[in-house]
LUMTI-784344 format. One record per residue (C-alpha): residue in three letters; x, y, z. Coordinates in Angstrom, 2 decimals. Each point is the difference from the previous one (the first is absolute). Layout:
<dokols>
dokol r->ALA	east->X	north->Y	up->Z
...
</dokols>
This chain:
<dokols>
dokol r->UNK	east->0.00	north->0.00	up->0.00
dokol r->UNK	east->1.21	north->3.31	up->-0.99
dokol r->UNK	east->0.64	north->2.56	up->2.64
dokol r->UNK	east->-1.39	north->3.57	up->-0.27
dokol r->UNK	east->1.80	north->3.18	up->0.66
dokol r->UNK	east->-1.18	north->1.97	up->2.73
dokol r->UNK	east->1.03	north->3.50	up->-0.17
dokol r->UNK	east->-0.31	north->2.78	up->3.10
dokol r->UNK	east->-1.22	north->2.94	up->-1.65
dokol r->UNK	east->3.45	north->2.32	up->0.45
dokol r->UNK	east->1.46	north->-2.92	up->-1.84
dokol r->UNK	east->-2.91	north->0.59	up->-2.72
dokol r->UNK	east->0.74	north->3.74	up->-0.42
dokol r->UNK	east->3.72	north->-0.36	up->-0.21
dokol r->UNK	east->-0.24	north->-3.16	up->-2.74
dokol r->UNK	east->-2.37	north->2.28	up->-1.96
dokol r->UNK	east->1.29	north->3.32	up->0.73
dokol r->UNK	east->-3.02	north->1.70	up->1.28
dokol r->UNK	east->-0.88	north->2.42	up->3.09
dokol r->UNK	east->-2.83	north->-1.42	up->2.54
dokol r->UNK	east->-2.73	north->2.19	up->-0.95
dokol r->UNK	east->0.52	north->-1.80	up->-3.68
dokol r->UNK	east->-0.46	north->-2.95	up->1.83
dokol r->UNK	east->-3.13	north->1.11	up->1.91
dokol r->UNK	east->-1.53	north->1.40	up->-3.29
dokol r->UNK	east->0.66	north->-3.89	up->-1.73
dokol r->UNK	east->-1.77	north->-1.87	up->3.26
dokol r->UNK	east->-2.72	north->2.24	up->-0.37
dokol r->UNK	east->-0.20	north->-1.06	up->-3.78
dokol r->UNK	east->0.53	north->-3.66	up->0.01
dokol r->UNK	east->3.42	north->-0.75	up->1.11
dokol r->UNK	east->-0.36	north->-3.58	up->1.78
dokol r->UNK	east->1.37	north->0.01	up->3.56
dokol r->UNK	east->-0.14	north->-3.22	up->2.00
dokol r->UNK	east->0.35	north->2.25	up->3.75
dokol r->UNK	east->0.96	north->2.88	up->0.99
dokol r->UNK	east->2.80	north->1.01	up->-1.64
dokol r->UNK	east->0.66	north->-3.23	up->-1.51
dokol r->UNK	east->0.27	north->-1.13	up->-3.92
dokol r->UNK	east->0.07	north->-3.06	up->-2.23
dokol r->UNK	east->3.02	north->1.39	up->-2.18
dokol r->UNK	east->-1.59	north->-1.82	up->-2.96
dokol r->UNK	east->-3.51	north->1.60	up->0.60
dokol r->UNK	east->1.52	north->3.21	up->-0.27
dokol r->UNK	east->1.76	north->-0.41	up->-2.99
dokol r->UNK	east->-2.94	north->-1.27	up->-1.33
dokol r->UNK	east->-1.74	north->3.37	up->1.04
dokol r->UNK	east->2.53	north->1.72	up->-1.79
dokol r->UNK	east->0.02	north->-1.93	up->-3.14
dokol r->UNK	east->-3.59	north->0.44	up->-0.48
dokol r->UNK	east->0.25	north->3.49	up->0.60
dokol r->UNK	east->3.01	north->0.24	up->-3.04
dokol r->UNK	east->-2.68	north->-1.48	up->-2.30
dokol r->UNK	east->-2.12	north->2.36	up->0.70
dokol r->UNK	east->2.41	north->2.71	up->-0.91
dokol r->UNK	east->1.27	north->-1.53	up->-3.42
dokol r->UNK	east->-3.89	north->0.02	up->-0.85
dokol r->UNK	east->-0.95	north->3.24	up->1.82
dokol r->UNK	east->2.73	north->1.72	up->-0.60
dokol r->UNK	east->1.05	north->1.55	up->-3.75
dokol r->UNK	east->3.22	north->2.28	up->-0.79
dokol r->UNK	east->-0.72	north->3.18	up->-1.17
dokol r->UNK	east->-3.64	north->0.48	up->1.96
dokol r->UNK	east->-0.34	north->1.99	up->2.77
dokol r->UNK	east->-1.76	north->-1.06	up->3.30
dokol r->UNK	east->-0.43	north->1.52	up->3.08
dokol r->UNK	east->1.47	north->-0.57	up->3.55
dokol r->UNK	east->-3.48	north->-1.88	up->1.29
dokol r->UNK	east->0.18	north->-2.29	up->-2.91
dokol r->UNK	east->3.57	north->-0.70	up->0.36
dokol r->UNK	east->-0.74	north->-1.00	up->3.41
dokol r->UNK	east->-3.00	north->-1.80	up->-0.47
dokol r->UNK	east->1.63	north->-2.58	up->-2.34
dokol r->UNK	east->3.26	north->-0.18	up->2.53
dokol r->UNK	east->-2.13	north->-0.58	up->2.66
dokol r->UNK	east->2.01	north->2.84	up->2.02
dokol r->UNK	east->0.15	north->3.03	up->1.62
dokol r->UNK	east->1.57	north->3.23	up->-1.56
dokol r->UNK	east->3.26	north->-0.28	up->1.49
</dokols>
């Protein structure tokens, strides 16, 4: 049986290079926790992958979009 990787969420922020309130902003919109401040690394990546779909298809060079879309497909805050 394959173990998972568990991931505190400092660990999370660090891996992916993001501040806390980022982090905040993705729980709120989907980002699968198992406890407090615990993740299934693969979960998230998952997340994250989905979201990068999202963008290729969302997403087209040379349009413009504003700040609330931006976020809304990131699934972030505007930091």
């Amino acid at each position: 049986m394959e173990s998972k990787k568990i991931v505190k969420a400092k660990e999370l922020m660090e891996y992916f290079k993001i501040p806390r309130e980022t982090l905040r902003t993705m729980g709120r919109n989907g980002l699968p926790r198992m406890e407090e401040g615990e993740y299934e690394l693969q979960q998230v990546i998952n997340f994250f992958t989905r979201i990068e779909q999202k963008i290729n298809v969302n997403f087209k060079i040379g349009n413009f979009y504003t700040n609330q879309h931006i976020m809304d497909i990131f699934k972030c805050d505007n930091n």
